[in-house]
VEXPALUM-125036 format. One record per residue: x, y, z of N, C-alpha, C, CB in turn. Coordinates in steps of 0.001 Angstrom, whole numbers, padded with zeros to 6 digits, always signed. Glycine has a CB too. Layout:
! residues N
XYZXYZXYZXYZ ...
This chain:
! residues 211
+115597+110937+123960+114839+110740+125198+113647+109825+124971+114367+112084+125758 +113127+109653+123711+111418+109187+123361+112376+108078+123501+110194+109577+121722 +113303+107571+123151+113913+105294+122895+113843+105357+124803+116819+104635+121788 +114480+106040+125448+114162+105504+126885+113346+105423+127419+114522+105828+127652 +112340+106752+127191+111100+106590+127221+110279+104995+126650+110757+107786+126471 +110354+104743+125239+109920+103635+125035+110484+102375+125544+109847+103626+123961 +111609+102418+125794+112334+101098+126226+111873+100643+128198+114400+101543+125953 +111460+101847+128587+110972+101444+129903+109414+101314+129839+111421+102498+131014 +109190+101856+128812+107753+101316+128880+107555+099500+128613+106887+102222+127603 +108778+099355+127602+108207+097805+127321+108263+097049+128339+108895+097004+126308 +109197+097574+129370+109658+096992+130384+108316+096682+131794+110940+098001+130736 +107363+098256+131860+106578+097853+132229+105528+097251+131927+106499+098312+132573 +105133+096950+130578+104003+096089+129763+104223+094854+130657+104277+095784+127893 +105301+095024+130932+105521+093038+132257+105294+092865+132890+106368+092260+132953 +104853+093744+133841+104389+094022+135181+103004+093587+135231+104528+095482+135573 +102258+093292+136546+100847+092662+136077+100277+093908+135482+099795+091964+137366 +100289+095293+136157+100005+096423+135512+099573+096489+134380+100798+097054+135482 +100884+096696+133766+101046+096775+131926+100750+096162+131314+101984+096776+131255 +100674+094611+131647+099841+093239+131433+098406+093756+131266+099946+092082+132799 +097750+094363+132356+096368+094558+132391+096121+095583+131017+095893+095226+133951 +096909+096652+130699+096445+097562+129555+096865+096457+128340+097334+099285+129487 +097373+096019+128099+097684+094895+127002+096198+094486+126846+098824+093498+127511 +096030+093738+127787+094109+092711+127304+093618+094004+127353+092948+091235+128743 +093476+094831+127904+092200+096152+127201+092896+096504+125885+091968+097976+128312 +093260+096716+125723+093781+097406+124232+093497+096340+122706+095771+097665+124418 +094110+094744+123850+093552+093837+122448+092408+093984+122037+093515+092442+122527 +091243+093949+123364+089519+093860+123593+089321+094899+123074+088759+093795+125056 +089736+096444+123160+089137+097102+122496+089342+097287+120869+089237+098022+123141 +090642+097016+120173+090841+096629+119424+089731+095295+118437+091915+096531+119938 +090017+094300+119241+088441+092859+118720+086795+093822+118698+088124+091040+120701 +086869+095098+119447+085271+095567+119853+085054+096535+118264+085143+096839+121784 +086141+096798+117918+086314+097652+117285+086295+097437+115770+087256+098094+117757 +086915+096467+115380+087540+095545+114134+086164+095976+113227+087839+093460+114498 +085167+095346+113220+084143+095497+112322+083784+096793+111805+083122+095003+112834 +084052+097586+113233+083708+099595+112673+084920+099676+111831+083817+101256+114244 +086040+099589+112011+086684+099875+111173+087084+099114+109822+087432+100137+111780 +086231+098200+109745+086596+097138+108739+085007+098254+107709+086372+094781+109471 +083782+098385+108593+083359+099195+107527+083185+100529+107079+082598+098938+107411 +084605+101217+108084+085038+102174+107356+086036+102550+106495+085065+102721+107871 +086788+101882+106812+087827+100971+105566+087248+100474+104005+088261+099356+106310 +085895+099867+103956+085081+099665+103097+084107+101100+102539+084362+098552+103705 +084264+101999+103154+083468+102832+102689+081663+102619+103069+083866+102755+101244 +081495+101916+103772+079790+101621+104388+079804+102845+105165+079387+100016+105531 +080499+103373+106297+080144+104374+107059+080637+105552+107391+080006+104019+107843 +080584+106355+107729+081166+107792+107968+082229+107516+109012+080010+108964+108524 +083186+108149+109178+084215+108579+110624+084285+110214+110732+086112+107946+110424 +085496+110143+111578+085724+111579+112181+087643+111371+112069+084836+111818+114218 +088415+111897+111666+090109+111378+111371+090286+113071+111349+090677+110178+109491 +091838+113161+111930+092414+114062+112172+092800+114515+111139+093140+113928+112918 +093001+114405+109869+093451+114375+108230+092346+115092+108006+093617+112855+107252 +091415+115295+108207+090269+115896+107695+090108+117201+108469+089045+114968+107801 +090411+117345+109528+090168+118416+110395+090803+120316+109213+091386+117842+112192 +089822+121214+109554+089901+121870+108633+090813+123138+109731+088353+122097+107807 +091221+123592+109698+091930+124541+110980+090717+125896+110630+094193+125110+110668 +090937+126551+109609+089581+127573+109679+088164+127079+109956+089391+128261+108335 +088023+126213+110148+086639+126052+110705+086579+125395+112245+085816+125094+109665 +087787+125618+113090+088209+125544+114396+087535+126539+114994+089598+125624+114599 +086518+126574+115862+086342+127877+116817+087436+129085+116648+086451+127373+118405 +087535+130364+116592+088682+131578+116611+089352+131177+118162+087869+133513+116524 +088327+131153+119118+088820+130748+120110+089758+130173+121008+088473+130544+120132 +089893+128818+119670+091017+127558+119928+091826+127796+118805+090429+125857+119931 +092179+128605+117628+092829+128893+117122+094692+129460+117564+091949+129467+116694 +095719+128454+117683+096912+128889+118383+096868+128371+119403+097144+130143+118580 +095876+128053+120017+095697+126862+121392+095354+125493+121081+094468+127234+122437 +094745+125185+120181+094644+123629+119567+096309+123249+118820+093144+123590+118089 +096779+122405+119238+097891+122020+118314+097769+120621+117956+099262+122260+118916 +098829+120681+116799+098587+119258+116133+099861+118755+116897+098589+119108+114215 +099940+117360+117623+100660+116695+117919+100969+115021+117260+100357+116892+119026 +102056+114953+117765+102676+113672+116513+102311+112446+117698+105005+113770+115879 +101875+111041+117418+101788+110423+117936+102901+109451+118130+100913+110251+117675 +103980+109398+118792+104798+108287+118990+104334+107398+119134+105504+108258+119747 +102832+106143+119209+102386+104976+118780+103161+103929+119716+102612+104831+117231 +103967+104068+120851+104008+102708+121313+103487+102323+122664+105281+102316+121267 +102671+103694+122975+101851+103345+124352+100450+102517+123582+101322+105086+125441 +100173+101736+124992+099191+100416+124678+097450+101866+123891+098704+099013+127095 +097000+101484+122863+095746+101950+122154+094289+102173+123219+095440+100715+120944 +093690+103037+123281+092841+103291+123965+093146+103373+125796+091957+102364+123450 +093857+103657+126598+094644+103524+127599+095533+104781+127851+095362+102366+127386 +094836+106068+127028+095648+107235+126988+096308+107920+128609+094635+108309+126213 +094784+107602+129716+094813+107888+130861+096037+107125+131761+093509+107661+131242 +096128+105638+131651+096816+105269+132643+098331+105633+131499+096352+103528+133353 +098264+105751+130298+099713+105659+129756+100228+107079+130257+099836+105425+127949 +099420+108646+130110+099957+109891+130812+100152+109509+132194+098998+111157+130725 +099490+108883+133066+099979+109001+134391+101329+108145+134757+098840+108594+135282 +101538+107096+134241+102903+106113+133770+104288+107225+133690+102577+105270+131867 +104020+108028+132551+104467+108948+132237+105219+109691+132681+103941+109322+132028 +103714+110411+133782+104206+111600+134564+104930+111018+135692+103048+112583+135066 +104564+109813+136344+105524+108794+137756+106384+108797+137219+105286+107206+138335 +106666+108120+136114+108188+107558+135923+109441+109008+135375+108034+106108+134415 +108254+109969+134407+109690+110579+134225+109205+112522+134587+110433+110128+132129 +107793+112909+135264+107579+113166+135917+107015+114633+134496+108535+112911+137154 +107279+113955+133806+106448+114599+132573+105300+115164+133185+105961+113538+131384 +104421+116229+133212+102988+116651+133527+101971+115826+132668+102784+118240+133231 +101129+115226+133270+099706+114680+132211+099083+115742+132113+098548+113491+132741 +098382+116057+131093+097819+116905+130537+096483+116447+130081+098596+117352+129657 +095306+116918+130317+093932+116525+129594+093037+117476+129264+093159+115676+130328 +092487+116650+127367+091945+117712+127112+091088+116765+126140+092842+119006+126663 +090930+117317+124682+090043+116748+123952+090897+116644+122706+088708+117488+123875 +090912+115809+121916+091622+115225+120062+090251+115902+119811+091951+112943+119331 +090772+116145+118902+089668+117229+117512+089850+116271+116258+090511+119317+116898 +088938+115777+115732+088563+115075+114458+087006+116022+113734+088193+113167+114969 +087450+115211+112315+086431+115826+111471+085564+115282+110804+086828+116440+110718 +084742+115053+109838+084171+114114+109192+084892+114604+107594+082397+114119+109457 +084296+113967+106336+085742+114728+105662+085577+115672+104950+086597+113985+104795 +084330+116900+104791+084662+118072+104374+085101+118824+105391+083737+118635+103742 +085384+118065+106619+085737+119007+107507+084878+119630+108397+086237+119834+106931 +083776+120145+108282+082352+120437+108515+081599+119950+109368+081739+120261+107655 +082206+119299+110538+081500+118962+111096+082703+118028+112271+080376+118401+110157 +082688+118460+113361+083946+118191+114100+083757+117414+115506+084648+119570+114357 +084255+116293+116025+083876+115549+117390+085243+116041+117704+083450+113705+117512 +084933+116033+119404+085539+116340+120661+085802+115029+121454+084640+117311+121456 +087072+114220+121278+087081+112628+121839+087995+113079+123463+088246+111189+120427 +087614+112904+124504+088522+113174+125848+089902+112102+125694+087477+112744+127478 +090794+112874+126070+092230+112258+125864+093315+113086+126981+092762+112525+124059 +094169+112373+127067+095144+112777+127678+096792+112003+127544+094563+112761+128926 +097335+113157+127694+098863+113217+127239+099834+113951+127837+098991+113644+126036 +101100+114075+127655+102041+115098+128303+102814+116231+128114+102697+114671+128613 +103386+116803+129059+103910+117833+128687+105410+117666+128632+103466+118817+129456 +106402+117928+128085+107899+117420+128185+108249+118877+128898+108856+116945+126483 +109210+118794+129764+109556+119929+130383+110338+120967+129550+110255+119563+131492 +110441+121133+128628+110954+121701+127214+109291+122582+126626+111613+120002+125914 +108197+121736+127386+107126+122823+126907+106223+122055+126050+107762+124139+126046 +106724+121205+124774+106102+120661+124302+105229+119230+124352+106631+120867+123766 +103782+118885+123850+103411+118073+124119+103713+116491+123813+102644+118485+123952 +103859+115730+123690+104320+114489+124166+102975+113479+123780+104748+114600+125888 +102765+112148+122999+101493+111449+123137+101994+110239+122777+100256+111934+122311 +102211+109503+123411+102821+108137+123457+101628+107222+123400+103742+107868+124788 +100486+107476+123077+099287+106260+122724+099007+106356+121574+097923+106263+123411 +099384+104914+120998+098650+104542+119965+097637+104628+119607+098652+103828+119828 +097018+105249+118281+095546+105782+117979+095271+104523+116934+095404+107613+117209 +093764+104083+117566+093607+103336+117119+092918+102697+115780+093474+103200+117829 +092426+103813+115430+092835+103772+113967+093784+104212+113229+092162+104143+113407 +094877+103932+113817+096477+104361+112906+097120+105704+112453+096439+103796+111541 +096211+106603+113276+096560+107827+112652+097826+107965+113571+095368+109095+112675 +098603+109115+112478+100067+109071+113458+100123+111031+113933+102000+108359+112084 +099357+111374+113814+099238+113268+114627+097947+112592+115246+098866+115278+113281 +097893+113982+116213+095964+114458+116777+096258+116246+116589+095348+113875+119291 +094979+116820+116319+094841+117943+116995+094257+117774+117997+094357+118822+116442 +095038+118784+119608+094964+118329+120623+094570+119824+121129+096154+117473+121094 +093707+120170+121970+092799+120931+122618+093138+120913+124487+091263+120256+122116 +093792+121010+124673+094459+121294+126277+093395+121994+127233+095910+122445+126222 +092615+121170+128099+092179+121894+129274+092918+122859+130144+091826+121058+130029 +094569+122181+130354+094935+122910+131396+094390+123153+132981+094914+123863+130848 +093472+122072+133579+093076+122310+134751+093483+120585+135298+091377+122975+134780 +094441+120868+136506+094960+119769+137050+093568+119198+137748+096273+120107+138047 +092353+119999+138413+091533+119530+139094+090205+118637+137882+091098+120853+140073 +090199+118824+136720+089308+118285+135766+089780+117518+134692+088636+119213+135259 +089167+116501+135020+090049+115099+134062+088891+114127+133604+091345+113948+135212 +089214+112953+133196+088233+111930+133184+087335+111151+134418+088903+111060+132602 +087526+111871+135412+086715+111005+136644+085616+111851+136621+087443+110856+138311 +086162+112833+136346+084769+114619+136504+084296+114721+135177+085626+116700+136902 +084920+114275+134192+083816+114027+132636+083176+113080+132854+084426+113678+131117 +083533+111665+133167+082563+110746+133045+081665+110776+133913+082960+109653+133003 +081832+111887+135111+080809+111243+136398+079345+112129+135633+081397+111952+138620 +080003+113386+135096+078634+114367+133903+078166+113583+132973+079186+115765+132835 +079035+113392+132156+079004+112467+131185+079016+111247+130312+079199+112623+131076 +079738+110466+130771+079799+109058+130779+080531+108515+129600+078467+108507+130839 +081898+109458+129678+082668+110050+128497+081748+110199+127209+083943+109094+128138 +080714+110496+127068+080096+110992+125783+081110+111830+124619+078906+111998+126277 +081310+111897+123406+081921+112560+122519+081061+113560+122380+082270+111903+121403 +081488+114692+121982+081193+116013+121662+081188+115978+119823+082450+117098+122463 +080223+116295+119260+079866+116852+118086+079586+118716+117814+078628+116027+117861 +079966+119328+116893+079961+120749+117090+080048+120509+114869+081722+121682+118474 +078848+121449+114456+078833+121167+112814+078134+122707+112617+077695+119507+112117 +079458+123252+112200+079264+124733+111759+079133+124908+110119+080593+125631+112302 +079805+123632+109670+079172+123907+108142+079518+122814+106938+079793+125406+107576 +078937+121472+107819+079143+120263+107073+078341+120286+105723+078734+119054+107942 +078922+119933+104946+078540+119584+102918+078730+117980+102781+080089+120509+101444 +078999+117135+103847+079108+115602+103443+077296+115394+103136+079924+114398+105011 +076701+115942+103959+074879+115551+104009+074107+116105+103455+074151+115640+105102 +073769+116805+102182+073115+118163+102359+071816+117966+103153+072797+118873+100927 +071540+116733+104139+070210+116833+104733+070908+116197+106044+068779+115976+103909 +071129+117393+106844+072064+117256+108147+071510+116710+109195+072563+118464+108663 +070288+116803+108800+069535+116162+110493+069881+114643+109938+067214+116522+110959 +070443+113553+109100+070798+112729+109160+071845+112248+109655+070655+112588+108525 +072808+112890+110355+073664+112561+111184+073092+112109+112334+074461+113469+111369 +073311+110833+113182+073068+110455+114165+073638+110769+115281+073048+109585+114039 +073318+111512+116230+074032+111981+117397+073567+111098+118591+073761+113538+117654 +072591+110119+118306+072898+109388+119630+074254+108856+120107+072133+108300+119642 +073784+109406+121637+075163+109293+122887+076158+110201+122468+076043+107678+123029 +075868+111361+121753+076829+112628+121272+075980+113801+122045+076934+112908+119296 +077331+114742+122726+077051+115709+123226+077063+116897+121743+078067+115855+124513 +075922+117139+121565+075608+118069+120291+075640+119727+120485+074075+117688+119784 +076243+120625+120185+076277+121743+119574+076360+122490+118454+076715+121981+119872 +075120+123587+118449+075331+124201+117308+075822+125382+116980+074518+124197+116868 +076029+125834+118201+076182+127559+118200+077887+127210+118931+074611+128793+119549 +078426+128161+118277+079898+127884+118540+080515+128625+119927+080738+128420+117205 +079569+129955+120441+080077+130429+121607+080079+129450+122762+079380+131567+121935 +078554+128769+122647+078198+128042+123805+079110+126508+123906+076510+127822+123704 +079307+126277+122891+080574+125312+122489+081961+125369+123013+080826+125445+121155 +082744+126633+122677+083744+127018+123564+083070+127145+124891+084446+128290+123124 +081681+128375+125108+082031+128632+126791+081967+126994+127500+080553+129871+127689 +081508+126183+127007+081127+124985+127855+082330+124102+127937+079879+124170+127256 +083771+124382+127475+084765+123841+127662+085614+124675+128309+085167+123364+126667 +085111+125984+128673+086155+127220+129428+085367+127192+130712+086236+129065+128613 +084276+126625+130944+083659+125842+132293+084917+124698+133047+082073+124755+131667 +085193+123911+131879+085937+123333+132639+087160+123427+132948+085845+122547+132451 +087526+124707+132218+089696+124872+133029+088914+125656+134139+091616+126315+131821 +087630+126252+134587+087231+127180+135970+087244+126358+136995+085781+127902+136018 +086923+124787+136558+085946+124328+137957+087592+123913+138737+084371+122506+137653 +087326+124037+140119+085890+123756+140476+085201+125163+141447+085900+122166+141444 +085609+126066+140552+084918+127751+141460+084104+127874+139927+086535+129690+142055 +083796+127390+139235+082628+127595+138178+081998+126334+138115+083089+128048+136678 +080656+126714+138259+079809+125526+137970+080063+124743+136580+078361+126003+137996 +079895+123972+136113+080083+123228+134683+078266+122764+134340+081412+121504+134895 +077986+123300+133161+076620+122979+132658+076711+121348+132500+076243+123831+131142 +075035+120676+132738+075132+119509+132545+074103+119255+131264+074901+118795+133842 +075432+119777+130144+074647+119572+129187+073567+118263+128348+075416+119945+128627 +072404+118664+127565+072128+117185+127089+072793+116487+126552+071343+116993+126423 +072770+114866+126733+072931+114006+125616+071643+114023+124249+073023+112541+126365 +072044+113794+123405+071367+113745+122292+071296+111897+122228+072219+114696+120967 
């Protein structure tokens, strides 16, 4: 099913549509090149799904976070219009939630907004290319058809989520830079502030700080 799946996708990359995620994906790709050229070099820190530690996952999201495989031939950064593609053409459910990355003792974990599908078989489905090459995500499922990326960014302005219950990369932690990171330290308020959003819209959603 994934070759028909991919074979109609190439088909729509032709369309002015698919055309249009092509130049975003190159652009973000060219925006990108240097971060990853100096993390590739070892100059700066990341966050990669390879690192993610599963015991130091909230208990919470434990059995509800899953690791999913990336089939890599939806256009890179374009997760949103590639699930809704998806769900039109083969009526797959889009699904949105958050990729879980780590820094690399693990110790210290970002929350990137993403979205993907559900195959009517149950399992999840992620046809976008990650753009730094990783081929899984651990994937964190909202589950609320009414809260997506129009209602994160209008709070947030897709800000990433940081949450560091017991990073050893720093031993002097306030050196992590969290500007334009939504920061937590306490892990209840961490989960409750993402179980805000499978409620809304009959639960208010905190407007938490940016850091």
């Amino acid at each position: 099913m994934t070759s028909e799946v991919e074979q109609k996708y190439s088909e729509f990359l032709k369309t002015p549509e698919g055309l249009g995620l092509v130049m975003i994906g190159k652009e973000m790709m060219r925006r990108t090149a240097d971060y990853k050229r100096k993390v590739e070099n070892g100059e700066c820190g990341t966050f990669l799904t390879k690192w993610v530690r599963e015991a130091y996952l909230p208990d919470a999201w434990k059995g509800k976070a899953v690791k999913v495989k990336c089939e890599s031939f939806g256009v890179n950064n374009c997760c949103e219009p590639n699930a809704k593609w998806l769900e039109e053409e083969f009526g797959w459910k889009k699904v949105w939630g958050f990729n879980i990355s780590a820094c690399r003792c693990g110790g210290r974990m970002s929350l990137e907004p993403h979205a993907l599908n559900r195959h009517p078989d149950g399992s999840l489905v992620d046809i976008t290319r990650d753009f730094m090459g990783e081929t899984e995500k651990w994937f964190l499922p909202v589950e609320n058809a009414e809260f997506g990326f129009a209602e994160y960014n209008e709070r947030y302005d897709g800000a990433m989520i940081a949450f560091q219950p017991a990073c050893s990369c720093d031993k002097r932690k306030k050196r992590w830079d969290n500007t334009g990171r939504i920061f937590f330290d306490d892990e209840d308020d961490f989960v409750g502030w993402v179980e805000e959003m499978k409620q809304y819209p009959h639960l208010v959603i905190r407007k938490v700080r940016l850091d």
